[in-house]
N, C-alpha and C positions, 0 to 999 in steps of 0.2 A: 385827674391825672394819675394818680395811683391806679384808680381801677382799670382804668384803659393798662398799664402797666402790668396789675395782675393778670389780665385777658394774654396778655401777648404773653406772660410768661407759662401761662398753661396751655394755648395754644402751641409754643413752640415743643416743651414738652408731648403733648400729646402725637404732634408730628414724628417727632425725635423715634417716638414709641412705633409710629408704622414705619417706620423706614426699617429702623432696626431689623424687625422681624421680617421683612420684604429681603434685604441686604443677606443676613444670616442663613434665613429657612426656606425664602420662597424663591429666589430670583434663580434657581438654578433648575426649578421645576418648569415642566413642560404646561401647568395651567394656566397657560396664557389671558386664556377670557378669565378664569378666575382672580390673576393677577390685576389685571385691568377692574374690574370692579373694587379692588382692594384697596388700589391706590388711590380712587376719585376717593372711596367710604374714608382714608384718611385725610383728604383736603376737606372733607366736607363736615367732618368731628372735630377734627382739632378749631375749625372754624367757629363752629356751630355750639358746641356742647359746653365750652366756659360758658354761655350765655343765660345756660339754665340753670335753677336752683331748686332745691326741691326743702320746702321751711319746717323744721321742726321748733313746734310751740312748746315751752314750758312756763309751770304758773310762779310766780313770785310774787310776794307778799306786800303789797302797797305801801309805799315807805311812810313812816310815822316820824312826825316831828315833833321832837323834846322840847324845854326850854332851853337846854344849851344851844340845838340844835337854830335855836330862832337867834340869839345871841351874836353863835358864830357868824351866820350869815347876816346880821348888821356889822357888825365888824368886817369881815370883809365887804360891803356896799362901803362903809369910810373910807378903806384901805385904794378903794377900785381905780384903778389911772390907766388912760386910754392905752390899747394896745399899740404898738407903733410898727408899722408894715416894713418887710423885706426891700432892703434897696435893692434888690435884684432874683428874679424869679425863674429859678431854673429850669424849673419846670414849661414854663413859657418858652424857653428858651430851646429844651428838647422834644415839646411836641412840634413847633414851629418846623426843626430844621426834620425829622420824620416827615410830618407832612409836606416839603417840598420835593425830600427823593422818592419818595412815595407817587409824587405826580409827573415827578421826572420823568420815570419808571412806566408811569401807563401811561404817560403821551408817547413814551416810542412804541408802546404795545397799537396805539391809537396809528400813530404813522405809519407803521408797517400794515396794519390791516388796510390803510387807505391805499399805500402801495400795493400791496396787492389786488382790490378791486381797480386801481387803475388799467393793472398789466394786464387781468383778466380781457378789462373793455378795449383795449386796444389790438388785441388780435381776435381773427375770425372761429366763431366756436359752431361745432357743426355738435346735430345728438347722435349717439350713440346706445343704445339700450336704455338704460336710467341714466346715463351719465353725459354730462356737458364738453365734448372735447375741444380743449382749446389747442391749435395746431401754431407750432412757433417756429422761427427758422434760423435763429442762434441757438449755440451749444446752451443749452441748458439742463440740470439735474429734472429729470422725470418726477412732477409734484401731485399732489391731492390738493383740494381744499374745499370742505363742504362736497358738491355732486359736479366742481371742476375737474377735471383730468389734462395736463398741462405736459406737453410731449413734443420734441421733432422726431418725425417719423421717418425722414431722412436719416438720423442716425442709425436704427438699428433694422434689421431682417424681419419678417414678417414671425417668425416663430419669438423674436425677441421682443417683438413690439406685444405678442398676444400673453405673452407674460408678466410685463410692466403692467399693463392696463388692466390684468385681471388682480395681480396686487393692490394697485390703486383703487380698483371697482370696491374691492373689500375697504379698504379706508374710507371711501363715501358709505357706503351700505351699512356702517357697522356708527358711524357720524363720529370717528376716529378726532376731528378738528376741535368737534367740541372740548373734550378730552384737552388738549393744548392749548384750549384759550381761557380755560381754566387754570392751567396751572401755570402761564403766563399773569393774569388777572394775581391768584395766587401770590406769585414771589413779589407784584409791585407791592401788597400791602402789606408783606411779612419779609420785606427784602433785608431784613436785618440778622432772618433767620440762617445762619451758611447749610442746613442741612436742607433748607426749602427750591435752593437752587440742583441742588441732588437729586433731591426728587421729582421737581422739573424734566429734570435728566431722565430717570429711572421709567416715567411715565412714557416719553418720546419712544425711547429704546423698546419697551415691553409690546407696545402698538407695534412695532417694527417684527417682533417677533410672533406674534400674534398674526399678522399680515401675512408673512410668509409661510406659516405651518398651515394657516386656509387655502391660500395659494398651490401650496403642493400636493393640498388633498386632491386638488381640481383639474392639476396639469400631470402630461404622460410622462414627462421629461424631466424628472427634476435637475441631471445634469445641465441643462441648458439653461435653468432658471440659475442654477449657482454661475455658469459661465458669465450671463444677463449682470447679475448683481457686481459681480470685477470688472466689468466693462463699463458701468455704469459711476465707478467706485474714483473712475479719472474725470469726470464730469466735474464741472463748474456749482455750488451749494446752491439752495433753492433759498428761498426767504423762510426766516425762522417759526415763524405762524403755520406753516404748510408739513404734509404729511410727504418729505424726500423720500426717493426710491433707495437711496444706500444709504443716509442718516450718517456715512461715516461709521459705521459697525460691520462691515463686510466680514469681517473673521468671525464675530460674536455670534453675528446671522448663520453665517454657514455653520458654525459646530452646533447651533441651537437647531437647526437644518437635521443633523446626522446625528443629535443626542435619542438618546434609549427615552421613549413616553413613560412618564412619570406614573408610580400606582399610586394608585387611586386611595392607597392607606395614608398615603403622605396629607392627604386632604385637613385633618385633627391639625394640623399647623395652621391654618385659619381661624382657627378657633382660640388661640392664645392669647390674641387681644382682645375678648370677650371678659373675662375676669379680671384682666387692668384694668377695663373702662368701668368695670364693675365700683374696683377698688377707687379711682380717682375720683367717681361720683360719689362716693359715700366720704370720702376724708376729702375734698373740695368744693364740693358741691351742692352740700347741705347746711342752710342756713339755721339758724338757732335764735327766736325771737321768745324775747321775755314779754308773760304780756301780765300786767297786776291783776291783782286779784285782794281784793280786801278779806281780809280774813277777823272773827271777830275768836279772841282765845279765850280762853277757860282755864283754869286749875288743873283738870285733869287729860288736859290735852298736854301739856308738857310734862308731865310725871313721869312718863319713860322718855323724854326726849334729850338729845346731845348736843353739848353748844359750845363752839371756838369763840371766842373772844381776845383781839386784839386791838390795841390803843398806841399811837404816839411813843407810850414810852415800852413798849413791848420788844426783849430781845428778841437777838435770832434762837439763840439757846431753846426758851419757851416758846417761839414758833415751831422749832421742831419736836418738842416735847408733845403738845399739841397737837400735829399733824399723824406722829404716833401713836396718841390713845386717840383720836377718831378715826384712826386707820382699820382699828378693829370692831369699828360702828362700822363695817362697808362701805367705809367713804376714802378716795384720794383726794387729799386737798395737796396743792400745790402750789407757789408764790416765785414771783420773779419779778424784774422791775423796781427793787427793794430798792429804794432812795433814803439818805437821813441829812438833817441839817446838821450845824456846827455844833448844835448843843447834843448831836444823840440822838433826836426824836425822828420818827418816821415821816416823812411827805411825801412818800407813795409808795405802793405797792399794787401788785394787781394779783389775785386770789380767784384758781381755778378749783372746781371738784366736780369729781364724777364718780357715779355708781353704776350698780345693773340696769339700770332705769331711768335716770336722768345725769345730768351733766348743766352745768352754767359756771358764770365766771364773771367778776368786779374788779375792776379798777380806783382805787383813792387815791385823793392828793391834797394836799395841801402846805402852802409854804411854812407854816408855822406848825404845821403835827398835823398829821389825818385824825379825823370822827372814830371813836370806837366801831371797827367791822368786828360786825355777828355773823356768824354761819349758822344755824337751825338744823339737827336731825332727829326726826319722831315719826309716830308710824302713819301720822294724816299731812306732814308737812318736811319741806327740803329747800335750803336756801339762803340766800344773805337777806338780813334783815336790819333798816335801823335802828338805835338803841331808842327807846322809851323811858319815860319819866317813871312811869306805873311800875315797868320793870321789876322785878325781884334781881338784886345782885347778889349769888353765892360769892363766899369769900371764906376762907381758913386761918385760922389761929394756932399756928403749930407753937405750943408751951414747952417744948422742950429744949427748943433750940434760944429766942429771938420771941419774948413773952411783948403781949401785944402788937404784933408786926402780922398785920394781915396779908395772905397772900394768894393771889387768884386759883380758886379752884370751878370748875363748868360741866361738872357731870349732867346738870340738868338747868332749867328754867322757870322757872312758875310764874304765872301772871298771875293776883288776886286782887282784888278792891278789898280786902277784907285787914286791919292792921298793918301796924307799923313796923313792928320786929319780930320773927319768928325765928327760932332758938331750936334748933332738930338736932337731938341728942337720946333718939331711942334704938334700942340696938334692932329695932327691927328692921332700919333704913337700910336699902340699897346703899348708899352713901354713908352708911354710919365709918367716923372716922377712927383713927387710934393713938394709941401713946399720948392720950391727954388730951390730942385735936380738939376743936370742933366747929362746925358750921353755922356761920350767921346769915339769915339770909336778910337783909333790909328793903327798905321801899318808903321812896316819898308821900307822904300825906297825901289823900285825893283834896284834898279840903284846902289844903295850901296854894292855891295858884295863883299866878298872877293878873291884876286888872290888867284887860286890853280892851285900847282905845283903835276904834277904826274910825278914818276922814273926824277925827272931831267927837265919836259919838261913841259911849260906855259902854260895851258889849254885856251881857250875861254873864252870871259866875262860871256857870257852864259848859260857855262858850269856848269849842272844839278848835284850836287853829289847825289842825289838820285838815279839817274841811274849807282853808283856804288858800286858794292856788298862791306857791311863792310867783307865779311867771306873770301873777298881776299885781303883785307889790311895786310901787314905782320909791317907797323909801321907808324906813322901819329904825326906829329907837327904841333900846332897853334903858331902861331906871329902876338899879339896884340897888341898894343902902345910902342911898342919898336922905336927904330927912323928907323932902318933898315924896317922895314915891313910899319912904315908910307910915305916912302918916294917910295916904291914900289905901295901902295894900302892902302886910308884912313881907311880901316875895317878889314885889317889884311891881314894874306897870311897862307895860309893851306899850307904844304907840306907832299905831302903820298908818301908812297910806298908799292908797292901791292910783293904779295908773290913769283908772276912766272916770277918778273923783279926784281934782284937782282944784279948791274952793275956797274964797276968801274967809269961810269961818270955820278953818282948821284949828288943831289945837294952837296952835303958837306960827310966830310968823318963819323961823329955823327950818320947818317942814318944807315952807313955801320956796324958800330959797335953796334948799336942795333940790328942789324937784326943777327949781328953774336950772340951777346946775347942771344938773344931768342931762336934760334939754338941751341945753348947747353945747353938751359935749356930745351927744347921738347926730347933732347935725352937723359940727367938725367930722365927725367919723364919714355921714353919708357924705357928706362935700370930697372927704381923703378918696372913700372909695369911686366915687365918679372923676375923678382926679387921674385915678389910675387907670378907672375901666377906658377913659380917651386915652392914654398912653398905649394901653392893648391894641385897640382898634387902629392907633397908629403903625404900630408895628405892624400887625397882622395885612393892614396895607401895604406896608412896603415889601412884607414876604410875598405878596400875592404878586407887585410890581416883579421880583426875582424870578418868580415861575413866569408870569408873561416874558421877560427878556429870556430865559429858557427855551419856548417856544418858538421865540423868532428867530432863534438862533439855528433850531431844528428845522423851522419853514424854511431857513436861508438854504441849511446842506441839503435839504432834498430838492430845491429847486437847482440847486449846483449839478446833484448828481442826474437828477433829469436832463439837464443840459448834456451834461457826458453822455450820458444815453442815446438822445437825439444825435448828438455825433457823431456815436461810435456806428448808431444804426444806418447815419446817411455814407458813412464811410463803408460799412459792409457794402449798404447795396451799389457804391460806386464800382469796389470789387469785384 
């Protein structure tokens, strides 16, 4: 629903944009044919060009999971309680009622076009050069349609007739109809657009113009073609599908008639909507997909790199302190979306940056504090990254204020396996501090990790859980300073169990009954949503029953007005 939403709103837009410049620059110029191309090339972009995308790829960093990071996401699996659905859908509700005037809309475009091949068949059509004459003997407006020519010849003088029909010849010749069943077609499916019924307009009227500036290249008389048109101008309307000889513009026509030909310099006004479409394609129309990329790091790949760091209890203050010393690393970062709970702490934010070169952007949440977000800038890497165990955390000791009281500093990053605490206090550092300062950097033990148990079975010390998908975990417990888990492993014991191993010789029977748990909570949910998808199908039944009684309603008036016809017709020829 949304996207359908964004289409129609860039669609209208991009309409909005050829009218504009049509209305302004061009509708007073004598380039008729050029007009006429301009207008379809706008029904046919704004239509067409929301459709495409053009994807730029950028690389980011393969997200790494901590042990808090495992932690958190058990705790939230406890926390987890079924989503509970919308008692009412509005969206349902406003494509529904779209899609009936929408069909409204091109069943009368559908009737009229049936109307008129009836009228066509019911009177006699003799040829004429290319053209099909249909000869009629009520007042009628002088019409086109397709290679029809539609006239009583009782009405007008032979010099008046040979200038209707050579107006008309150009409306078949030039396939003028198509034109109008387009922009017809057009306004049913964008009938919510007010500027699209305008242009509707604009399109009729310009063929109208167009028609007659051919016409009087062709004829000796133009005086008698302008008399033709005010004579024609008391006539009875033609059906709205068809190419009318007055259209109801007799003044517009005639002074378009007697206006000064347009130079040919004026032409550079066509070209105006070239670098809008330029512009909307590059700020709408280009997608931006992140695709990972494992990266393995080094010591001296972060040595000159720059790194944002924000947590839970991060103010805005330090957010923008932040945002200004990596401003001068050629980065914008920028945040919005900025949520906090009752205690303070952050549960969402969303985090853009862009450079000369790349651009991406993150969204966090979480109801109890968002995950530490890292941003990354170095000369081989750019980007949000998750926080790691291995990690190196710089942190500042300012001794002159608040002795002991650490507090975030992120000029750089280092990854090492190598020690536990490293102490940089030479004056040779980039980063050497002052007034007493100085920089600690720490890092957890590699040696320190926790046993993890999968289905039952004691993994390796070694053993990487980043190399295993969280979307196959079906349920996962920590055991921290418990005596059980300290006597197995000083740092705790993870125990998972993935979704396609579900087996009577798991570690304990607690496992089994969560995972049965969640099983009948996933089939509550599909049971809810099938629940509701009949609900849909019910409705979308009865909007379809609304449009059939639509059209019966429209079968009834045209069989009415047929009736009148036949009437009116047996009553002429009693006359």
């Amino acid at each position: 629903m949304e996207a359908l939403f964004i289409y129609g709103l860039k669609s209208a837009g991009l309409l909005t944009c050829f009218y504009v410049v049509y209305y302004f620059l061009l509708r007073k110029e004598t380039f008729f044919s050029s007009n006429r191309w301009f207008l379809l090339s706008g029904l046919f972009v704004s239509a067409f060009f929301p459709l495409f995308t053009w994807t730029k790829t950028i690389y980011v960093e393969r997200p790494q999971w901590s042990m808090e990071d495992w932690m958190a996401m058990a705790k939230s699996q406890e926390s987890l309680t079924p989503a509970t659905e919308p008692s009412w859908d509005w969206s349902t509700l406003v494509m529904g009622s779209y899609l009936i005037i929408a069909l409204i809309i091109l069943g009368r475009v559908l009737v009229q076009l049936i109307s008129i091949l009836l009228f066509l068949k019911k009177h006699p059509v003799t040829s004429e050069a290319s053209l099909r004459m249909v000869h009629v003997q009520q007042e009628v407006t002088p019409f086109s349609f397709f290679n029809y020519v539609v006239i009583n010849n009782q009405l007008y003088s032979e010099e008046e007739r040979k200038s209707i029909v050579l107006h008309e010849k150009i409306h078949c010749n030039q396939y003028h109809s198509i034109d109008i069943l387009l922009s017809h077609l057009y306004c049913g499916l964008f009938w919510f657009h007010p500027l699209a019924w305008r242009y509707k307009k604009a399109i009729a009227q310009n063929l109208e113009f167009l028609a007659d500036q051919k016409a009087m290249e062709q004829l000796e008389s133009p005086a008698v073609y302008q008399k033709t048109l005010v004579k024609v101008a008391t006539s009875q309307q033609a059906l709205s599908l068809t190419n009318p000889f007055n259209q109801s513009l007799i003044k517009k026509r005639i002074l378009m008639l007697q206006q000064k030909q347009s130079q040919r310099r004026n032409l550079w006004k066509y070209g105006i909507m070239l670098p809008a479409l330029v512009v909307f394609m590059l700020i709408f129309q280009v997608k931006t997909v992140a695709q990972e990329r494992k990266v393995t790091y080094s010591t001296s790949q972060f040595e000159e790199a720059y790194q944002v760091r924000w947590d839970k209890n991060t103010s805005e203050a330090e957010i923008k302190e932040d945002i200004e010393r990596i401003k001068s690393k050629g980065v914008t970062l920028k945040y919005s979306k900025l949520k906090r709970n009752a205690a303070g702490e952050i549960t969402q934010i969303r985090v853009q940056f862009r450079t000369h070169d790349a651009e991406g952007e993150t969204t966090v949440k979480s109801e109890t504090g968002i995950k530490p977000l890292i941003f990354i800038k170095s000369d081989k890497y750019i980007g949000f990254a998750a926080p790691k165990s291995e990690t190196l955390i710089a942190s500042k000791v300012d001794t002159n204020h608040q002795q002991g009281k650490e507090i975030r500093i992120e000029e750089r990053i280092i990854r090492n396996g190598e020690g536990t605490e490293i102490i940089i206090n030479d004056t040779d550092n980039a980063s050497q501090p002052k007034n007493g300062e100085r920089i600690i950097i720490r890092k957890i033990d590699a040696s320190d990790k926790p046993l993890v148990f999968i289905n039952g079975k004691k993994m390796d010390v070694d053993f990487d859980l980043n190399s295993l998908d969280p979307n196959s975990i079906a349920s996962m417990s920590v055991f921290k300073n418990t005596p059980e888990a300290l006597e197995m492993g000083k740092n705790g014991v993870i125990k998972i169990v993935t979704k396609k191993v579900i087996t009577s010789d798991m570690a304990n029977e607690e496992e089994i009954d969560a995972a049965v748990n969640r099983a009948k909570e996933e089939i509550k949910k599909v049971l809810s949503e099938e629940k509701s998808t009949q609900a849909d199908w019910e409705k979308a039944r009865q909007d379809l029953a609304k449009v059939q009684e639509e059209m019966l309603k429209m079968k009834a008036e045209l069989e009415k007005a047929k009736a009148e016809y036949e009437k009116a017709k047996s009553k002429l020829k009693k006359d």
